[in-house]
VEXKOLSE-71846 format. One line per field, with one value per residue (C-alpha): x, y negated, z; residue in three letters; residue number from 1. Coordinates in nm, 3 decimals. Layout:
<nodes>
u	c(X;...)
v	c(Y;...)
w	c(Z;...)
resn	c(ala;...)
resi	c(NUM;...)
</nodes>
This chain:
<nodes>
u	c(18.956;18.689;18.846;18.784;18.472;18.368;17.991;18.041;18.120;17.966;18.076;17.919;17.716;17.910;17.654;17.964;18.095;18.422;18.404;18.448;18.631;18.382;18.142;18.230;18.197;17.847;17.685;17.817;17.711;17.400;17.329;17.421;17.176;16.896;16.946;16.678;16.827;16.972;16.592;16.433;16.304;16.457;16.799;16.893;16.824;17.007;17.291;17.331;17.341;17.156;16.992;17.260;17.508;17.287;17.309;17.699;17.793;17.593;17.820;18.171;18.049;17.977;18.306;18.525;18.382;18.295;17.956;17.862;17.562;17.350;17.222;17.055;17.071;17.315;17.479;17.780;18.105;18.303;18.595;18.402;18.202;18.559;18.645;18.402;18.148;18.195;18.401;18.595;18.964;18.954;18.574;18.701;19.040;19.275;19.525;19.644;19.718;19.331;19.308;19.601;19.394;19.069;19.268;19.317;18.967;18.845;19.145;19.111;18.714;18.737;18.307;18.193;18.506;18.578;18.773;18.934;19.079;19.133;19.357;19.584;19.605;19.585;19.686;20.098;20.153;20.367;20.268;19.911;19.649;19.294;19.199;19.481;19.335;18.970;19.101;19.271;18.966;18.791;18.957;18.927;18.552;18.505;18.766;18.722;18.375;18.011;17.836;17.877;17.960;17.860;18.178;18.010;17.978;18.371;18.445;18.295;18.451;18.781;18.709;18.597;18.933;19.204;18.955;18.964;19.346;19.506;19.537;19.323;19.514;19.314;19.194;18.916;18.696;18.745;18.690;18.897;18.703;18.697;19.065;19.083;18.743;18.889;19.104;19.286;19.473;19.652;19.834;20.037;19.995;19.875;19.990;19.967;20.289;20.360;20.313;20.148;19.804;19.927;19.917;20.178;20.092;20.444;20.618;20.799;20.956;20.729;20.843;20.527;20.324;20.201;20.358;20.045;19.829;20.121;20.026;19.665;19.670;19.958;19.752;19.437;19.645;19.718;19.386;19.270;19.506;19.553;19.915;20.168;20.413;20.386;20.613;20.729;20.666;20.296;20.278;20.445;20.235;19.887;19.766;19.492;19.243;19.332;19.518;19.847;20.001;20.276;20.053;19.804;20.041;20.246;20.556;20.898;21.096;21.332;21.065;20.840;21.112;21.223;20.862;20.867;21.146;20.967;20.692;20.882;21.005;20.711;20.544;20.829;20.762;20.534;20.679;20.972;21.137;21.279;21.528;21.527;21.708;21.703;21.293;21.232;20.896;20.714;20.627;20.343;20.463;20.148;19.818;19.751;19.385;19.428;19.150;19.449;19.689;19.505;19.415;19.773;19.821;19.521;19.625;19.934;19.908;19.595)
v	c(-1.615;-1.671;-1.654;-1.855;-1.700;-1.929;-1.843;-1.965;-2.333;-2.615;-2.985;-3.314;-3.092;-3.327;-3.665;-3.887;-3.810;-3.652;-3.413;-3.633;-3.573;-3.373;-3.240;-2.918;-2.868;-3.069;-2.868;-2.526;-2.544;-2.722;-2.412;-2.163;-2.310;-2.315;-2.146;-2.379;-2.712;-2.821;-2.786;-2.957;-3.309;-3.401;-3.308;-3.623;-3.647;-3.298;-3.394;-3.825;-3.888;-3.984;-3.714;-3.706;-3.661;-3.333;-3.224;-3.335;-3.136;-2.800;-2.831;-2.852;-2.603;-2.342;-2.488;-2.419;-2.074;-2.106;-1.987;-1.775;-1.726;-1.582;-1.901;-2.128;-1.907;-1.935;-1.623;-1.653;-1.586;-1.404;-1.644;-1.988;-1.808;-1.770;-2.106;-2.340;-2.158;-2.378;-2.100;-2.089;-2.119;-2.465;-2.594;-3.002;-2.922;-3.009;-2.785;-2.888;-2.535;-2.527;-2.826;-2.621;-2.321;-2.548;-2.680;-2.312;-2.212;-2.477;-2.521;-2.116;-2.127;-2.148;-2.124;-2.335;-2.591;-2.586;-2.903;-2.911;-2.542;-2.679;-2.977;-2.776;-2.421;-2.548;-2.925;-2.906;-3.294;-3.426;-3.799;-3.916;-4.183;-4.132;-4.132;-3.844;-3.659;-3.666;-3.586;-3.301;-3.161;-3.249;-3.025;-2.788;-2.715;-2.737;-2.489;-2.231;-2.286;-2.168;-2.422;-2.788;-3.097;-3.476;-3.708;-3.922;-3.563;-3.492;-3.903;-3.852;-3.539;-3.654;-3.967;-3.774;-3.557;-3.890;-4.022;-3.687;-3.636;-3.958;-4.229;-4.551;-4.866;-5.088;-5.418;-5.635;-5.424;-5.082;-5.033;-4.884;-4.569;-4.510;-4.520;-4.262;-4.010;-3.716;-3.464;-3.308;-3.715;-3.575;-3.304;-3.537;-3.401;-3.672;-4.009;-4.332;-4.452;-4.850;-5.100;-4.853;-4.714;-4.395;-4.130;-3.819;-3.438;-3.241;-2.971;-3.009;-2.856;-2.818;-2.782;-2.886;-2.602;-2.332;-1.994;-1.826;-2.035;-1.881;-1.561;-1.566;-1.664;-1.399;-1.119;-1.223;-1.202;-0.824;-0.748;-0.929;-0.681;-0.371;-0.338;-0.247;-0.515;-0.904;-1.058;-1.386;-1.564;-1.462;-1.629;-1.916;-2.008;-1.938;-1.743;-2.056;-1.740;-1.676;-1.912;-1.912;-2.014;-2.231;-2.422;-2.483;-2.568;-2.777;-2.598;-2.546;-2.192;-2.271;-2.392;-2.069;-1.859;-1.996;-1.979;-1.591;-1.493;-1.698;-1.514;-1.180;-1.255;-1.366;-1.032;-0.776;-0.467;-0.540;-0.750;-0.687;-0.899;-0.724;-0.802;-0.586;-0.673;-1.057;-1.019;-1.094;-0.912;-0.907;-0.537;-0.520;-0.227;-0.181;-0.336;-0.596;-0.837;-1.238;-1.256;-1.096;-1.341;-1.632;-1.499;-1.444;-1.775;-1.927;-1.672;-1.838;-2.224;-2.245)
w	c(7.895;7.610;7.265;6.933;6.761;6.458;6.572;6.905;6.977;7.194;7.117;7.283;7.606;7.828;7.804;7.750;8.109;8.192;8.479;8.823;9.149;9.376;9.076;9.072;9.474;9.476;9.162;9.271;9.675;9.561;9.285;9.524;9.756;9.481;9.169;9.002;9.133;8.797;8.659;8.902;8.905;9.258;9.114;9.095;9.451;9.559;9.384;9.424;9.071;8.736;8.490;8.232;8.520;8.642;8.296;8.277;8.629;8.502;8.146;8.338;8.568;8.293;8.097;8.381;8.410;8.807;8.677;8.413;8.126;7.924;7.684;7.964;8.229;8.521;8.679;8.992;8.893;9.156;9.083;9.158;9.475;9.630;9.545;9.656;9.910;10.180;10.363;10.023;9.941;9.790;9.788;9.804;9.584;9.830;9.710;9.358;9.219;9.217;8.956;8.720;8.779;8.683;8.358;8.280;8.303;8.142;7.808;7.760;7.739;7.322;7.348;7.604;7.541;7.206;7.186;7.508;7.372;7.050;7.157;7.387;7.184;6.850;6.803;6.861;6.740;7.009;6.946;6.828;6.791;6.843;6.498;6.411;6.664;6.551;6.179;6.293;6.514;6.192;5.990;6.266;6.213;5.932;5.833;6.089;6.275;6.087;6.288;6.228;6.410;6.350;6.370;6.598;6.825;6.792;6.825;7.167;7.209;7.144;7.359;7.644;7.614;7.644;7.930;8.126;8.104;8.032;8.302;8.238;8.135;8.412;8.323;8.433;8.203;8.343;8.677;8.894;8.990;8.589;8.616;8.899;8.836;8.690;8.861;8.569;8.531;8.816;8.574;8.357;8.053;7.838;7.898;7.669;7.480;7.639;7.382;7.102;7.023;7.038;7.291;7.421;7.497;7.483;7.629;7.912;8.245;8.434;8.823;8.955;8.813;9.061;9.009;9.133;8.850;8.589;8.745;8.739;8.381;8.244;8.443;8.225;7.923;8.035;8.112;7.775;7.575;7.780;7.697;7.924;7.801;7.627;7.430;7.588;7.257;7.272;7.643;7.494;7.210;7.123;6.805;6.772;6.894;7.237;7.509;7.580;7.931;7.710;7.517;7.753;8.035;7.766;7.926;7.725;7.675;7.896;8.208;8.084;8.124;8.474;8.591;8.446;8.668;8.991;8.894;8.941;9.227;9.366;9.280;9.338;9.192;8.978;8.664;8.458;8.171;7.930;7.634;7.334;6.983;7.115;7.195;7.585;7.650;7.983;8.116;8.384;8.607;8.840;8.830;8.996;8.925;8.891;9.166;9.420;9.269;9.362;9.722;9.758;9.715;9.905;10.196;10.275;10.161;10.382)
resn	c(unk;unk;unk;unk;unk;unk;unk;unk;unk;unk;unk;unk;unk;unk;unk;unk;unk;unk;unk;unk;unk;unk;unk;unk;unk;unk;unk;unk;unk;unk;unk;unk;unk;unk;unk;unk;unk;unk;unk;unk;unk;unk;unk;unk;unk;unk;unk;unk;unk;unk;unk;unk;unk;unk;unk;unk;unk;unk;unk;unk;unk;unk;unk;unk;unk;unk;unk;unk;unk;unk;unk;unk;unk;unk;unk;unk;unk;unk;unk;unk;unk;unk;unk;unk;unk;unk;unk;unk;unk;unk;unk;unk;unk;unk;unk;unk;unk;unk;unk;unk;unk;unk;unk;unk;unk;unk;unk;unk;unk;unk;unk;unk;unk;unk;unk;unk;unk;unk;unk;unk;unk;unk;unk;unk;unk;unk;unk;unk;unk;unk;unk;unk;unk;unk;unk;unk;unk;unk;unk;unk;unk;unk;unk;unk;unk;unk;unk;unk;unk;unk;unk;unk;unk;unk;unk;unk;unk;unk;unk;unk;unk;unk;unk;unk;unk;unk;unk;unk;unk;unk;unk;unk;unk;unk;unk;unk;unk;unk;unk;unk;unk;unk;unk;unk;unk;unk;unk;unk;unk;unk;unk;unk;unk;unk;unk;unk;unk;unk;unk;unk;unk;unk;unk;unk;unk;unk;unk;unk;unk;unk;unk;unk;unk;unk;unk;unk;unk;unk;unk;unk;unk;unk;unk;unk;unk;unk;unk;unk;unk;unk;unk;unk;unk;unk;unk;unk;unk;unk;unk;unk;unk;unk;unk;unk;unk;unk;unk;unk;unk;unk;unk;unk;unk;unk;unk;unk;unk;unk;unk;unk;unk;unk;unk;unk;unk;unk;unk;unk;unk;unk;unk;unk;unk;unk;unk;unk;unk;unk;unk;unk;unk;unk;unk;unk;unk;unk;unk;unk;unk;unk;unk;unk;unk;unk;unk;unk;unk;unk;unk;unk;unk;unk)
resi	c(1;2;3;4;5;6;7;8;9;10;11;12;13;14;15;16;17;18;19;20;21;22;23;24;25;26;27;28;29;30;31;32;33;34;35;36;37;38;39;40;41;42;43;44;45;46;47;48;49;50;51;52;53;54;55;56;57;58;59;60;61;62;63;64;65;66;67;68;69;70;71;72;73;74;75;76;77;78;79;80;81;82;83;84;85;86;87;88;89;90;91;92;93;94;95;96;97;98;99;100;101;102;103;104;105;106;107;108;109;110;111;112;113;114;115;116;117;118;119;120;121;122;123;124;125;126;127;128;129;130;131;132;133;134;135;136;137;138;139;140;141;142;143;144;145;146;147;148;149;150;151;152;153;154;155;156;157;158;159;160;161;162;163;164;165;166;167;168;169;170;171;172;173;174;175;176;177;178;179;180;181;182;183;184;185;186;187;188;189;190;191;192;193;194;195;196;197;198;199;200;201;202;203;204;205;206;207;208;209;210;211;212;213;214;215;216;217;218;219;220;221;222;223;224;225;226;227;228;229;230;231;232;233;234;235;236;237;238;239;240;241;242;243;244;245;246;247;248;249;250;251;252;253;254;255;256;257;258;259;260;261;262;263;264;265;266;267;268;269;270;271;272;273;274;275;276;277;278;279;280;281;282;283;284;285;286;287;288;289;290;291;292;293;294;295;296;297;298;299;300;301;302)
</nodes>
């Protein structure tokens, strides 16, 4: 989890393209191969596509947090080395927990992601149109980010966002693989309204959500604060500085709470809810990392 800092905010790093089916296993085996490939003229060759697309596949790598850095420098992340070595739990994302973990890495990274974080921890309209949405990111920066944005930057940003979650309406002018590119379309939590400009992002129940990805992300919120106990409302509902599971998940009380007590039960012995004077709080009774969550779960859905 990267929180909100108003010094520390990328917009537009993507070259237009939302992140692809397969980008994140080429770029990372390719990188782990040869630390320099994404500076390298033959990159295009390494990797099978254009420039801007090297350029594209290092951003979403760095935005999902499966690598790490310090300003243009690439470091491994323990988290993306399990992941996609080739010996890794989920190196072609055959599993789909690992594209709702992916959405979490990537809609809790407020620096490297800044809109994506933005639109799901921040922007609570249930229905939208496109230019609602830019007016609100808008307002956004320039009320709570130093650095600045051009509209044409957050147009594109905002753009990218309904291409990378929203199915394509297909016609003769969009081809199909536009339609189908991006894993996170696969999610369902942005959909066009029929027979409207507008667009949909709202809570709902959620069955489909993994209760190890719920895990992993409530045990960074523990680690993140270094309390014993949360309150349920803070996993529920970003403070527009840190991500919440709720809003970032678009989940409702009722599924949050029903995926709380799978949770537990998934974990005995470790979480507890708790009601006190009509507050439900989570309690974290032994320690447990998010990396041995998600092995958990890799161990036995292999």
């Amino acid at each position: 989890m990267i929180p909100l800092n108003p010094d520390r905010s990328t917009f537009g790093r993507h070259e237009t393209f939302p992140l692809r089916f397969g980008w994140l296993t080429k770029g990372h085996q390719a990188w782990s191969e040869n630390h320099a490939v994404f500076e390298q003229d033959e990159a295009t060759v390494t990797l099978g596509v254009g420039k801007n697309m090297v350029s594209a596949i290092k951003y979403w790598m760095l935005a999902t947090q499966i690598v790490k850095h310090d300003k243009t420098v690439l470091h491994p992340a323990e988290l993306g080395n399990k992941i996609f070595d080739e010996a890794g739990w989920d190196p072609y994302l055959e599993d789909d927990a690992t594209l709702w973990l992916l959405h979490w890495l990537l809609a809790s990274n407020a620096a490297d992601a800044t809109a994506i974080f933005w639109f799901f921890n921040r922007f609570h309209k249930p229905e939208f149109t496109v230019d609602e949405l830019l007016h609100a990111l808008k307002t956004f920066v320039a009320e709570n980010l130093s650095s600045r944005a051009s509209e044409s930057t957050l147009k594109n940003d905002v753009a990218l966002l309904i291409r990378m979650y929203q199915p394509a309406t297909l016609s003769k002018s969009v081809p199909l693989e536009e339609g189908l590119d991006s894993p996170f379309v696969l999610l369902g939590l942005l959909r066009p309204l029929p027979e409207t400009k507008r667009h949909e992002s709202k809570p709902e129940y959620r069955s489909q959500l993994p209760v190890a990805i719920l895990a992993y992300a409530v045990a960074e919120m523990f680690d993140h604060f270094g309390e014993p106990n949360l309150p349920v409302e803070r996993l529920m509902r970003s403070d527009g500085t840190l991500a919440a599971p709720g809003s970032v998940f678009r989940l409702t009380e009722e599924c949050l709470i029903a995926k709380l007590e799978e949770m537990i039960a998934w974990l005995p012995g470790q979480l507890q809810l708790r009601e006190s004077a009509g507050i439900h709080e989570l309690y974290r009774l032994a320690d447990i990392a998010p990396l041995e969550i998600l092995q958990r779960h890799y161990k036995f859905n292999k």
